[in-house]
DRENDO-1510 file (C-alpha; in Angstrom, 1 decimal, always signed):
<recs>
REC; n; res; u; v; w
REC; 1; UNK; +92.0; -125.0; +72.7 .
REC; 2; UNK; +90.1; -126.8; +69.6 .
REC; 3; UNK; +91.5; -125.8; +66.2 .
REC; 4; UNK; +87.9; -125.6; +63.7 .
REC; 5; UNK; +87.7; -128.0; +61.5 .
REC; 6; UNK; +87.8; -127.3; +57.6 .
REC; 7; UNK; +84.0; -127.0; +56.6 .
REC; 8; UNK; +83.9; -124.4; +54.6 .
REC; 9; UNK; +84.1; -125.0; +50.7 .
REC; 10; UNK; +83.7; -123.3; +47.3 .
REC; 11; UNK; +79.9; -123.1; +47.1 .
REC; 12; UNK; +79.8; -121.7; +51.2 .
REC; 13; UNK; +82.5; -119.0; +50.2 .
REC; 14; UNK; +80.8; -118.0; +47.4 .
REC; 15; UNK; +77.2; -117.5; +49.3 .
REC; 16; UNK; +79.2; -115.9; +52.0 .
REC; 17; UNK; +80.2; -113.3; +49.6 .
REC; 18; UNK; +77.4; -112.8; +48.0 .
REC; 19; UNK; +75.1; -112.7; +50.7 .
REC; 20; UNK; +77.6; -110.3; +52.6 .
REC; 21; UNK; +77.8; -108.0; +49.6 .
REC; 22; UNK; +73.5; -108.0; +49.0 .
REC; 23; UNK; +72.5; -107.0; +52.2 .
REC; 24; UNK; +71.1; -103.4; +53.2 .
REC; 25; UNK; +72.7; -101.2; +50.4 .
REC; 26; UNK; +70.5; -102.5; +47.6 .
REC; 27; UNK; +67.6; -102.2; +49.5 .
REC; 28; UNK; +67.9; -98.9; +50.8 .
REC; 29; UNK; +71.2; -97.2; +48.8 .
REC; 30; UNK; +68.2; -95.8; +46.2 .
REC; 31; UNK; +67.0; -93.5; +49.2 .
REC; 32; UNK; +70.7; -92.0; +49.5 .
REC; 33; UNK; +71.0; -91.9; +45.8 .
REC; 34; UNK; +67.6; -90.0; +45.2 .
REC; 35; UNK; +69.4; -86.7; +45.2 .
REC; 36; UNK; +72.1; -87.3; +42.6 .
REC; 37; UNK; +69.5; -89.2; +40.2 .
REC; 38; UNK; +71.1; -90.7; +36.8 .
REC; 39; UNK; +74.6; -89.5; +37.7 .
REC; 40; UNK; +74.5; -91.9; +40.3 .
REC; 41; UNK; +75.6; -94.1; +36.8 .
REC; 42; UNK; +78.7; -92.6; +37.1 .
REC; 43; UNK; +79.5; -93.2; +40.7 .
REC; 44; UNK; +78.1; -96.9; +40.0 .
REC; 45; UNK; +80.3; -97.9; +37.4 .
REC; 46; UNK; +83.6; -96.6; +39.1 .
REC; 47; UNK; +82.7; -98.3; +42.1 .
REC; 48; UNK; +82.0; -101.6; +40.1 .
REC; 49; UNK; +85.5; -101.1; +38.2 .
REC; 50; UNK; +87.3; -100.2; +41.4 .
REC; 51; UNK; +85.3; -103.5; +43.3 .
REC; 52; UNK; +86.4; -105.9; +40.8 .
REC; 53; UNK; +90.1; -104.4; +40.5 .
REC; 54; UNK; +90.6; -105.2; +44.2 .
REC; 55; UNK; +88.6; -108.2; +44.1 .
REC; 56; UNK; +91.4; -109.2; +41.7 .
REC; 57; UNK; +93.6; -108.5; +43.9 .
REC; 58; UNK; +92.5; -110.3; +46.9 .
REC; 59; UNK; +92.2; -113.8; +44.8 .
REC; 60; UNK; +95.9; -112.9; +43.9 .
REC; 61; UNK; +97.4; -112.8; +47.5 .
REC; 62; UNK; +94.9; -115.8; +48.5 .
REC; 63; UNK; +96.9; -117.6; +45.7 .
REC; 64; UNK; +100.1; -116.8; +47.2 .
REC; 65; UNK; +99.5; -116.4; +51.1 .
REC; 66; UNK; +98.1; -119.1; +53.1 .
REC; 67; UNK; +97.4; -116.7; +55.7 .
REC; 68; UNK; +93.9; -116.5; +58.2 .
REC; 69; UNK; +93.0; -113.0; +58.6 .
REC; 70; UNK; +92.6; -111.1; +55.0 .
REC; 71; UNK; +94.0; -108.0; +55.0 .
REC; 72; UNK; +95.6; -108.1; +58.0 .
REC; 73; UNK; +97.3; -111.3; +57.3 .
REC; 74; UNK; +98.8; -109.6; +53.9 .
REC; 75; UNK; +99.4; -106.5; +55.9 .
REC; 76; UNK; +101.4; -107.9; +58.9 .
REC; 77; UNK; +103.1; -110.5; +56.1 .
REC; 78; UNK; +104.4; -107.2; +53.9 .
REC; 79; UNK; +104.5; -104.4; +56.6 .
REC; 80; UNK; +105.5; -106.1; +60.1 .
REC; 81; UNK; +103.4; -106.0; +63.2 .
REC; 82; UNK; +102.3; -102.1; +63.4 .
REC; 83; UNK; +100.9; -102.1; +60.1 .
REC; 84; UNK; +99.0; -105.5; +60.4 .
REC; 85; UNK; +97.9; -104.4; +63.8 .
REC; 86; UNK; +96.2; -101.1; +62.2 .
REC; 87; UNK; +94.4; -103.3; +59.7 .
REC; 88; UNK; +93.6; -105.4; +62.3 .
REC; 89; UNK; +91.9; -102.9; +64.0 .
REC; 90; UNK; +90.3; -101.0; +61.1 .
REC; 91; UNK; +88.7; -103.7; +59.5 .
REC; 92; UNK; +87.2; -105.0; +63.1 .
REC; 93; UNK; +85.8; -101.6; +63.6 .
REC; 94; UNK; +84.4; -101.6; +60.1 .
REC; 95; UNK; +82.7; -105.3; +60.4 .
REC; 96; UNK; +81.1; -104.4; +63.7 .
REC; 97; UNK; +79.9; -100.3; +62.9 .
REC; 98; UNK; +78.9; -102.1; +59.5 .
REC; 99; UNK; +77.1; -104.7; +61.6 .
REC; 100; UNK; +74.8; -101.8; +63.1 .
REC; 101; UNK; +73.6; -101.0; +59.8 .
REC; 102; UNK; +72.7; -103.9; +58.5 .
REC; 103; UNK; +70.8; -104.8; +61.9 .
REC; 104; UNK; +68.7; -101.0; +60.9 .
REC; 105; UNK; +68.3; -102.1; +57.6 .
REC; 106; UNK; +66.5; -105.0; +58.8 .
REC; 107; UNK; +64.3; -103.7; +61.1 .
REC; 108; UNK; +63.5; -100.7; +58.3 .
REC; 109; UNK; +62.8; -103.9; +55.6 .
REC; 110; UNK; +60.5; -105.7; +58.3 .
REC; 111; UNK; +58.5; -102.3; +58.9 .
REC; 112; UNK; +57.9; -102.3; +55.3 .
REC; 113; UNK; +56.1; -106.0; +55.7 .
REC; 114; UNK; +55.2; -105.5; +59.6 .
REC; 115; UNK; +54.6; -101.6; +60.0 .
REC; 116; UNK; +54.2; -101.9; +64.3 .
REC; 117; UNK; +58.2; -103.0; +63.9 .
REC; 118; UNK; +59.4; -99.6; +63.2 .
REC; 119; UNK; +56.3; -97.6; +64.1 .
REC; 120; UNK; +58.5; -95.9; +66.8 .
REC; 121; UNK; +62.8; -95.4; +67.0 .
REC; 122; UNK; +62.1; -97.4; +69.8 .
REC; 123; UNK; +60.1; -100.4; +67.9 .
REC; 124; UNK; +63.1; -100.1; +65.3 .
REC; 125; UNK; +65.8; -100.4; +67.5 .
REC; 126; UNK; +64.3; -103.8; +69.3 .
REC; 127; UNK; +63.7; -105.4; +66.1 .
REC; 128; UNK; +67.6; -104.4; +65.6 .
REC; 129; UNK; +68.9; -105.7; +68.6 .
REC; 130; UNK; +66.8; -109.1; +68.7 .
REC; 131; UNK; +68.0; -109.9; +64.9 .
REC; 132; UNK; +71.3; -109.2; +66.1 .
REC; 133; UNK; +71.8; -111.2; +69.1 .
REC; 134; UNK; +69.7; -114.5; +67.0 .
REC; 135; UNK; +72.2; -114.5; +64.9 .
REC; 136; UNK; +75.2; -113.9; +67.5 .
REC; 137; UNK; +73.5; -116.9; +69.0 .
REC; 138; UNK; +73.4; -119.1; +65.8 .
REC; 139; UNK; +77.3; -118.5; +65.3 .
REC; 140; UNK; +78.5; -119.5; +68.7 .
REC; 141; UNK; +76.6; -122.6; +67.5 .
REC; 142; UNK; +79.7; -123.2; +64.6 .
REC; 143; UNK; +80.6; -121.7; +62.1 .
REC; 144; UNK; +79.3; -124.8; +60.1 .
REC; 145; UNK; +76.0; -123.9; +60.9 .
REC; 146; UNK; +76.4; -120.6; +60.2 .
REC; 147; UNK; +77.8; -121.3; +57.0 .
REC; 148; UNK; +74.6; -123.8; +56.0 .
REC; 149; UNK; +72.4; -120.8; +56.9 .
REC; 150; UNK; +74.2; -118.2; +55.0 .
REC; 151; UNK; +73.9; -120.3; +51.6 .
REC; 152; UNK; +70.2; -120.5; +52.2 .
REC; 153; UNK; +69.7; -117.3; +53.1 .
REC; 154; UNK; +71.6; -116.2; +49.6 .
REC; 155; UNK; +69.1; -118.3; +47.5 .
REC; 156; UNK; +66.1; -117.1; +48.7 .
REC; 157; UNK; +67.2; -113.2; +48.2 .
REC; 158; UNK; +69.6; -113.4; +45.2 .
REC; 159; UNK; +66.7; -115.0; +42.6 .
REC; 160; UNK; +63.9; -112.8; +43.5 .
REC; 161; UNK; +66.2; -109.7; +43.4 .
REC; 162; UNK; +67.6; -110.6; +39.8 .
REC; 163; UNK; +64.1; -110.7; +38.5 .
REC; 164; UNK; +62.6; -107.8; +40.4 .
REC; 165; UNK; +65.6; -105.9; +38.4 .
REC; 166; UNK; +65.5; -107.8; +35.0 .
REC; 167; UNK; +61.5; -107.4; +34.9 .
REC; 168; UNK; +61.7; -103.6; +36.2 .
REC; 169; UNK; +63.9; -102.4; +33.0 .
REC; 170; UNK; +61.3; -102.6; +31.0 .
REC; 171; UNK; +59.1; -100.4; +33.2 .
REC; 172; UNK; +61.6; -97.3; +33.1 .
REC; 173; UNK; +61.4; -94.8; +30.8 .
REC; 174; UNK; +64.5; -92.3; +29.8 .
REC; 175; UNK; +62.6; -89.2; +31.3 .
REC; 176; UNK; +62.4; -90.8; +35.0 .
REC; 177; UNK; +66.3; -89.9; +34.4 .
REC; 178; UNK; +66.0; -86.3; +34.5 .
REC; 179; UNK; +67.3; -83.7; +35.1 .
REC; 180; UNK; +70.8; -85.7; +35.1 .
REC; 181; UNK; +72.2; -84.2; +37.8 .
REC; 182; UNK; +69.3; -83.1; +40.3 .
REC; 183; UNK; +71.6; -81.7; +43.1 .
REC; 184; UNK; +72.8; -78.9; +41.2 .
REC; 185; UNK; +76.4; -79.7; +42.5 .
REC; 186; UNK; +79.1; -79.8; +40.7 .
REC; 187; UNK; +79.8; -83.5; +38.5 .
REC; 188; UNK; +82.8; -84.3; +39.8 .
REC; 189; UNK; +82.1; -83.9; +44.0 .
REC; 190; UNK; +78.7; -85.9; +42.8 .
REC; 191; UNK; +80.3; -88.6; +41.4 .
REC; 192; UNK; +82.8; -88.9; +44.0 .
REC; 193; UNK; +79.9; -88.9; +46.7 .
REC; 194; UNK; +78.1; -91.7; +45.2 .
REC; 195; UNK; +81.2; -93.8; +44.6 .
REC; 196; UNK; +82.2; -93.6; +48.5 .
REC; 197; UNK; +78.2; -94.6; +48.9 .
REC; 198; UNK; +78.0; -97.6; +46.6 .
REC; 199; UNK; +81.2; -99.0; +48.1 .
REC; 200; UNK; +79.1; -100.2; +50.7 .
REC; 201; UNK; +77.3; -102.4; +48.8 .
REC; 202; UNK; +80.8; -103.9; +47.5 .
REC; 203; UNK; +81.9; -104.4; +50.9 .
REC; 204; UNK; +82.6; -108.0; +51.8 .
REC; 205; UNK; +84.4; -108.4; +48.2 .
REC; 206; UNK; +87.1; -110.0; +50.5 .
REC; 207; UNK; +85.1; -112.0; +53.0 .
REC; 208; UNK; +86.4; -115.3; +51.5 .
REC; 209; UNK; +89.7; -114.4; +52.4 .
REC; 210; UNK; +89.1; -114.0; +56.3 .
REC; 211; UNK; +87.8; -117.1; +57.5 .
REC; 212; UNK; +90.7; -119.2; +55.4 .
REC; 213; UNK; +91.4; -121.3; +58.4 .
REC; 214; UNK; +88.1; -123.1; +58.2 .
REC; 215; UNK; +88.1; -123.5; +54.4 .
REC; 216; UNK; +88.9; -126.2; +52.5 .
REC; 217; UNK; +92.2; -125.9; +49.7 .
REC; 218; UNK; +92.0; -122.0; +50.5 .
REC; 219; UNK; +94.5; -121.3; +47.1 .
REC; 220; UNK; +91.9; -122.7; +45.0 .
REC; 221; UNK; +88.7; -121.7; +46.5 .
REC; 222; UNK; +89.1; -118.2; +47.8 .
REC; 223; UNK; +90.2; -117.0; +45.0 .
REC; 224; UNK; +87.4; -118.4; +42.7 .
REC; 225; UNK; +84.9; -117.1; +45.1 .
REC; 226; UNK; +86.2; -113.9; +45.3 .
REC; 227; UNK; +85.9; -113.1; +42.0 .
REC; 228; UNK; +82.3; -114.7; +41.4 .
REC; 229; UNK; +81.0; -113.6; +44.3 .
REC; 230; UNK; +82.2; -110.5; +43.4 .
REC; 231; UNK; +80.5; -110.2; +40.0 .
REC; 232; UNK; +77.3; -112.0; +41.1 .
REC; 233; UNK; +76.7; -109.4; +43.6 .
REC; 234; UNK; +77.9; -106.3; +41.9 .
REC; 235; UNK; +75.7; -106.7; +39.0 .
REC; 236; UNK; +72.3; -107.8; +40.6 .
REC; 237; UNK; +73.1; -104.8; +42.8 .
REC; 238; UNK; +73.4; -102.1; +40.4 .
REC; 239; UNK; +70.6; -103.2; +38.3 .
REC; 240; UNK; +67.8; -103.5; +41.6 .
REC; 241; UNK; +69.1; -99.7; +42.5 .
REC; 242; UNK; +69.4; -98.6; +38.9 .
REC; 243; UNK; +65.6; -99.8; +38.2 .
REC; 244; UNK; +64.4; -98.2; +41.7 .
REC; 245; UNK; +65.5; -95.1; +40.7 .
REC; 246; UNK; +64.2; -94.8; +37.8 .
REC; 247; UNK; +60.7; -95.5; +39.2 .
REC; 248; UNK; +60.2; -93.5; +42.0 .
REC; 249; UNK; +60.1; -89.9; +42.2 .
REC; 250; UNK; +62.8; -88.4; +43.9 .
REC; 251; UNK; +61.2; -87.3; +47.2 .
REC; 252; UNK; +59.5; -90.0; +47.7 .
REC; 253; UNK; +62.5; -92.5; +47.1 .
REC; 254; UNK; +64.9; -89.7; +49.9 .
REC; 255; UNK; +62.0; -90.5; +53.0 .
REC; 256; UNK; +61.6; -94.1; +52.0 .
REC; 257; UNK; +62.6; -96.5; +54.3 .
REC; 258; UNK; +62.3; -99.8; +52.2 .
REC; 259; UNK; +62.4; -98.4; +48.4 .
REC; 260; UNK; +62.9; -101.7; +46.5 .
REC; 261; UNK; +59.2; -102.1; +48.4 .
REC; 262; UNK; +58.1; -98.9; +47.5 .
REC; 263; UNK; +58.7; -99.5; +43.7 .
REC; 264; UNK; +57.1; -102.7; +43.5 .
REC; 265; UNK; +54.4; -101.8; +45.4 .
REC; 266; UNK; +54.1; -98.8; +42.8 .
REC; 267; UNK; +54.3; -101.3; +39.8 .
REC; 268; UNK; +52.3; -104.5; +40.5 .
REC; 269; UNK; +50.4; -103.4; +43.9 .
REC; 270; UNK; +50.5; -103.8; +47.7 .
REC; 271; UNK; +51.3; -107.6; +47.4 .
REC; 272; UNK; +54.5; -106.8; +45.4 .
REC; 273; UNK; +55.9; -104.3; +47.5 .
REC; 274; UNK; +55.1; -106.8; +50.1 .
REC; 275; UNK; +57.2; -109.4; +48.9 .
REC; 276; UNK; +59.7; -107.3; +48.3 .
REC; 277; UNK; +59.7; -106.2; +52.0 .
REC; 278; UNK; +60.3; -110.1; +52.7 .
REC; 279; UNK; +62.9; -110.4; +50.8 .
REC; 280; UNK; +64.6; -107.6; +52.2 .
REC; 281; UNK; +64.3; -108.8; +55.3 .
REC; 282; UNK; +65.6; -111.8; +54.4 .
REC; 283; UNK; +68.3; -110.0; +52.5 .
REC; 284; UNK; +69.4; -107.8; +55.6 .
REC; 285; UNK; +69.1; -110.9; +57.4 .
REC; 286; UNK; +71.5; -112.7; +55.8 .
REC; 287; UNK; +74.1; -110.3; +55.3 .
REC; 288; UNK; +73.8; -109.6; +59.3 .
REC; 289; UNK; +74.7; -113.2; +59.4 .
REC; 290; UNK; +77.2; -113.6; +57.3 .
REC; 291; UNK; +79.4; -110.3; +58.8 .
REC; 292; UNK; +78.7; -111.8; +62.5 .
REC; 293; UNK; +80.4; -114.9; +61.1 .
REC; 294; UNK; +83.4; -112.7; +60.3 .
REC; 295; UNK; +83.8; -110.1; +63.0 .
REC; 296; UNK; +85.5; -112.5; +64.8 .
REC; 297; UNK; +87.5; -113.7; +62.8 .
REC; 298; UNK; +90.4; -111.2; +61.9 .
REC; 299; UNK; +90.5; -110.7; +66.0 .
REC; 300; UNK; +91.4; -114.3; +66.5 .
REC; 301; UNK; +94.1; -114.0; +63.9 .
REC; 302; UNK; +95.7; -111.1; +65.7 .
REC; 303; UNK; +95.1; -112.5; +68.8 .
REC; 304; UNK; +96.9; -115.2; +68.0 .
REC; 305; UNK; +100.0; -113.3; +66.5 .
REC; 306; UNK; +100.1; -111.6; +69.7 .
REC; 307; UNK; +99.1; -108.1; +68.5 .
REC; 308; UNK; +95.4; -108.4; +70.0 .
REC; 309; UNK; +94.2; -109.5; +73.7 .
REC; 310; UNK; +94.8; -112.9; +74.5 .
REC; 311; UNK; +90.6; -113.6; +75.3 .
REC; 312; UNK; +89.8; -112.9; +71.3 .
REC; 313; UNK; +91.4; -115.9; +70.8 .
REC; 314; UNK; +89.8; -118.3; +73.2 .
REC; 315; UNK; +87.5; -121.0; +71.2 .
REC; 316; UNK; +84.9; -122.8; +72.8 .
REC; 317; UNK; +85.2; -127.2; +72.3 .
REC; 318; UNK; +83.2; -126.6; +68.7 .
REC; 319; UNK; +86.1; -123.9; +67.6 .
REC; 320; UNK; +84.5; -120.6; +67.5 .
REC; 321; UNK; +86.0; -117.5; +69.1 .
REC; 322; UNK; +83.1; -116.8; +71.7 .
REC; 323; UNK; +84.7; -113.7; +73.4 .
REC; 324; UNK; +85.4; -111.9; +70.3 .
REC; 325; UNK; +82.1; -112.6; +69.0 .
REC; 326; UNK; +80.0; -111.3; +72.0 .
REC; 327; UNK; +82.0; -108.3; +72.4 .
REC; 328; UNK; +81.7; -107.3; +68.6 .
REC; 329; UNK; +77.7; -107.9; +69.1 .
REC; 330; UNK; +77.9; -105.8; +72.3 .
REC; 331; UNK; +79.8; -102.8; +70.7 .
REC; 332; UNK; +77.0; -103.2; +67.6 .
REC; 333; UNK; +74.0; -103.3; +70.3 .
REC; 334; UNK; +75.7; -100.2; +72.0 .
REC; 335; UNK; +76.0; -98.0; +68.9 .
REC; 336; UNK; +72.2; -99.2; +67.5 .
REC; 337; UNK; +70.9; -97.8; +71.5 .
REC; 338; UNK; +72.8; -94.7; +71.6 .
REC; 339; UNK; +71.6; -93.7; +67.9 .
REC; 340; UNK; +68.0; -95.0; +68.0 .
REC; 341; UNK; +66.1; -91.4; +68.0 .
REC; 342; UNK; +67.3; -91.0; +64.3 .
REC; 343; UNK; +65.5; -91.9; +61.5 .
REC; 344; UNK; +66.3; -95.4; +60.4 .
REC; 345; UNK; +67.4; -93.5; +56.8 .
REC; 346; UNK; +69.6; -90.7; +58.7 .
REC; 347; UNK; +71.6; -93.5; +61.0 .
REC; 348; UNK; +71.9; -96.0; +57.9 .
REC; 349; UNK; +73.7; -93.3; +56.3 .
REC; 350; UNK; +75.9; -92.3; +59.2 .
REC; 351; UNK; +76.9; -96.0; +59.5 .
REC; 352; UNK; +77.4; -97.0; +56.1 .
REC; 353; UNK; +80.3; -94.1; +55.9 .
REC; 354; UNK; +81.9; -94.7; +58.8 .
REC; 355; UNK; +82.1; -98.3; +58.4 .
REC; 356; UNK; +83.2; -97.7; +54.2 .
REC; 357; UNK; +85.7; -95.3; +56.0 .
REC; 358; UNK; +87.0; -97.9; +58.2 .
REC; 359; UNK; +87.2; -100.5; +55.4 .
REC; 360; UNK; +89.1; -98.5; +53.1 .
REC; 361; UNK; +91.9; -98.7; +54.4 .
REC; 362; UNK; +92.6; -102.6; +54.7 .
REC; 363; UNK; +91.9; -102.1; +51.0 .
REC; 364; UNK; +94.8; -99.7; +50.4 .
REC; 365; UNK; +97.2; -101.5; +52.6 .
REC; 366; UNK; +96.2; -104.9; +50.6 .
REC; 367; UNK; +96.8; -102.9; +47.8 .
REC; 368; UNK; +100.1; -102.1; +48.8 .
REC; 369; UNK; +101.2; -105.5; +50.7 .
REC; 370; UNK; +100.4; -107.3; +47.1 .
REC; 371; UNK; +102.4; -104.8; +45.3 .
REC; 372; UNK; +105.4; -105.5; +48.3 .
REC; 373; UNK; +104.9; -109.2; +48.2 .
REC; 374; UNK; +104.8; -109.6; +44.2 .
REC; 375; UNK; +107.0; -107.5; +43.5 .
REC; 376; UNK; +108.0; -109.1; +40.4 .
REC; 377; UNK; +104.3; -109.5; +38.8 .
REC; 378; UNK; +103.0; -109.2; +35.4 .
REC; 379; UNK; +103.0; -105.3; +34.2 .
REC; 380; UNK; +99.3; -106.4; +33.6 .
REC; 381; UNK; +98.4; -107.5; +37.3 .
REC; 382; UNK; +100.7; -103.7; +38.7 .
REC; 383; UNK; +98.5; -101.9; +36.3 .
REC; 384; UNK; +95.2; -103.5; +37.9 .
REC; 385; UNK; +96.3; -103.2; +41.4 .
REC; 386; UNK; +97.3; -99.2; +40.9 .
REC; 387; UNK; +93.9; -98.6; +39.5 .
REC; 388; UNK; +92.5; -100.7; +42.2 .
REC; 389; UNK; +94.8; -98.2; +44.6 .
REC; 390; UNK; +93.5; -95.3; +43.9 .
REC; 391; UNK; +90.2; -96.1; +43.9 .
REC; 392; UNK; +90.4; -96.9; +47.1 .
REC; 393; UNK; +92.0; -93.7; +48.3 .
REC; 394; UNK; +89.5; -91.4; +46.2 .
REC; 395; UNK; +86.3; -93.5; +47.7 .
REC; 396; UNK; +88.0; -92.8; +51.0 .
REC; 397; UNK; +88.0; -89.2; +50.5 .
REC; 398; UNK; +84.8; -89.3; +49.1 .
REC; 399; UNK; +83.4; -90.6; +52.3 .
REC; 400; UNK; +84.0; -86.6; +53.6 .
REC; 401; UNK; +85.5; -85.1; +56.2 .
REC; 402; UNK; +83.3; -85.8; +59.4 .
REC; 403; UNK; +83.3; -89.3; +58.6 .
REC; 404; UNK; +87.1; -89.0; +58.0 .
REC; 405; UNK; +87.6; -87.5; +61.6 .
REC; 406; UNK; +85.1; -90.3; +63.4 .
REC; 407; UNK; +87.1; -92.7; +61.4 .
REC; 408; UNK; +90.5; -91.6; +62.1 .
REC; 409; UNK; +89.4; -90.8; +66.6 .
REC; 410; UNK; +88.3; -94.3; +66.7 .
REC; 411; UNK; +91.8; -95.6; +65.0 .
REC; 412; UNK; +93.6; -93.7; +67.2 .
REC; 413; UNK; +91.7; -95.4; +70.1 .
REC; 414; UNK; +93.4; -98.5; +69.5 .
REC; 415; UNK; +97.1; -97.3; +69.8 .
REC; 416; UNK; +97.1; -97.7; +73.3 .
REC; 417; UNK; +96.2; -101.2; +72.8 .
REC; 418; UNK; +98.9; -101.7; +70.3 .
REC; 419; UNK; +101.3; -100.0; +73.2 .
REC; 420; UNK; +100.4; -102.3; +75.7 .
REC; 421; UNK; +101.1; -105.4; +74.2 .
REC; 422; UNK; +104.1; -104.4; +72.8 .
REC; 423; UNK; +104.8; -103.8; +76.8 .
REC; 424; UNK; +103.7; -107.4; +77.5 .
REC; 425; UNK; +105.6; -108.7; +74.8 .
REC; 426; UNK; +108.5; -107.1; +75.6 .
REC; 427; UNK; +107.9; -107.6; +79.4 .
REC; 428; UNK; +108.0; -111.9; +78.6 .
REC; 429; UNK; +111.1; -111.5; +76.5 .
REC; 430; UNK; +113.0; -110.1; +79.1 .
REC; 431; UNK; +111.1; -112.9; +81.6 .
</recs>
């Protein structure tokens, strides 16, 4: 077996961040905001606090821990084997379920440039699956190569979408902001919707901490681009959605499959909103890629504690984990063919909470396993990381109870996994 070399460094981790974070969600979070219109604000900026207190977090523990995994390292390091094994699990379920998304977003983003992409559920799921497997194909490549691409692909969405949202203020008006509250629901289950719905454009806050066994002096790097990659994305992100929805008119924005698109197009013309259709399709792109890179990832690292299957750690001669990766893409491709009758908006939205769901919970445990491993920290840092606990835990309920229940049938699914190999492992002790 060929341990991966060290290729990843500072200016990688940070694109790998970034361009995991700005993916589908600021392209096409506006159309799930529409309802809640400038209370959506309110959601925003507690999902921005609660992103950057865990962010914080996570550069702590990469400080500390020398670990490959993320979560489930800190997890398994504070809590023993059960515990990490949960994460383990969560957080693979999250990356691939996430992964479907972001393979819909695309195709939605290409229909906006290339309308006979998505002029059928049919149309839209091929242009899913075929984005998907390219880029399952340029990862068992290396993750080198993967890594080159991903920095690439940041550039060429991060610039454009910065300007689109620093020109765009000035085109909004304080009326395109009323009523406040358009749902008519009450503030506090509004603002509580919208924060479990922005937290899926601040997922992949931690990516930099996963892949640490092919980084280069992870104590220094991941933590550093944690944190900028964390900020980077967190602001160009709320100010592209913040603009959108301050330019379209609610129903138009809630049936709109690309309405960063629709808004430019509304602004400076057909050519706009095209280019904005490119690069969203470049965004959803490379977010796809950069989350293939990982799906693998925290698998290997269980697999290699013993907790996962023994074939999720099997590494081609260039060092990727070629198993893991094709049956992550295959569990993706599955849930994109068995949901491909629903609107593109309808089964973004279905994946985006059950993959939040499923994410939420590494970033409790995290919470926890920092507050377990430094237990002698700054009253500063313990005050961070409780805010940055129950954040987690109210987005988490905020994601709402069907979404809870799918999250919580397909933990359970893995507990039989987690008995067997405590059966194997036990069965070669006694060997």
């Amino acid at each position: 077996m060929n341990a991966p070399a060290r290729t990843l460094g500072l200016w990688t981790l940070i694109a790998l961040v970034v361009g995991n974070m700005i993916g589908s969600g600021v392209f096409l979070l506006p159309a799930t905001l529409a309802p809640y219109g400038a209370a959506s604000l309110l959601g925003w900026a507690l999902t921005l606090g609660g992103a950057l207190m865990l962010a914080l977090v996570y550069a702590w523990l990469a400080q500390t821990i020398r670990n490959h995994g993320g979560a489930y390292a800190y997890a398994r390091r504070a809590f023993g084997d059960s515990t990490g094994f949960v994460v383990a699990w969560s957080y693979w379920i999250s990356t691939w379920v996430g992964n479907a998304a972001l393979a819909v977003a695309f195709a939605g983003s290409l229909g906006a440039v290339w309308p006979a992409a998505t002029a059928t559920p049919l149309h839209g799921a091929i242009a899913a699956q075929g984005a998907l497997w390219l880029l399952t194909a340029v990862n068992l490549t290396s993750v080198r190569e993967a890594g080159h691409l991903q920095v690439l692909l940041t550039l060429l969405k991060l610039v454009p979408l910065l300007l689109f949202g620093v020109i765009g203020l000035g085109w909004i008006h304080a009326g395109a902001y009323q009523p406040f509250n358009p749902s008519g629901q009450p503030l506090i289950p509004v603002v509580t919707a919208v924060a479990a719905l922005t937290l899926w454009s601040m997922l992949g806050l931690e990516s930099a901490t996963v892949p640490t066994g092919v980084v280069r002096d992870p104590e220094r790097t991941v933590p550093r681009a944690t944190v900028i990659g964390m900020l980077i994305a967190g602001v160009a992100t709320m100010l592209a959605c913040t603009v959108v929805i301050g330019l379209l008119p609610a129903d138009v924005l809630r049936d709109s499959a690309a309405p960063v698109a629709a808004a430019a197009s509304h602004l400076w013309g057909p050519a706009a909103g095209i280019g904005i259709g490119v690069v969203a399709t470049i965004s959803c792109f490379g977010a796809l890629n950069g989350w293939v890179l990982l799906q693998a990832q925290t698998p290997l690292a269980a697999a290699q504690d013993g907790l996962f299957p023994g074939f999720f750690a099997r590494r081609d001669r260039r060092g990727t984990p070629w198993q893991g990766l094709l049956l992550s893409s295959v569990l993706t491709s599955a849930l994109i063919s068995t949901h491909y009758s629903q609107s593109l908006v309808a089964l973004f939205t279905f994946t985006i909470l059950l993959s939040t769901a499923a994410n939420l919970l590494p970033y409790a445990v995290t919470v926890l396993a920092w507050w377990r491993i430094d237990a002698s920290a700054r009253r500063g840092r313990k005050l961070v990381a409780a805010g940055a606990l129950v954040y987690s835990l109210w987005a988490l309920i905020g994601t709402g109870a069907e979404t809870l229940l799918w999250g919580a049938a397909l933990l359970l699914a893995g507990l039989p996994l987690l008995l067997w190999q405590r059966h194997r492992a036990a069965a070669a002790t006694r060997g």
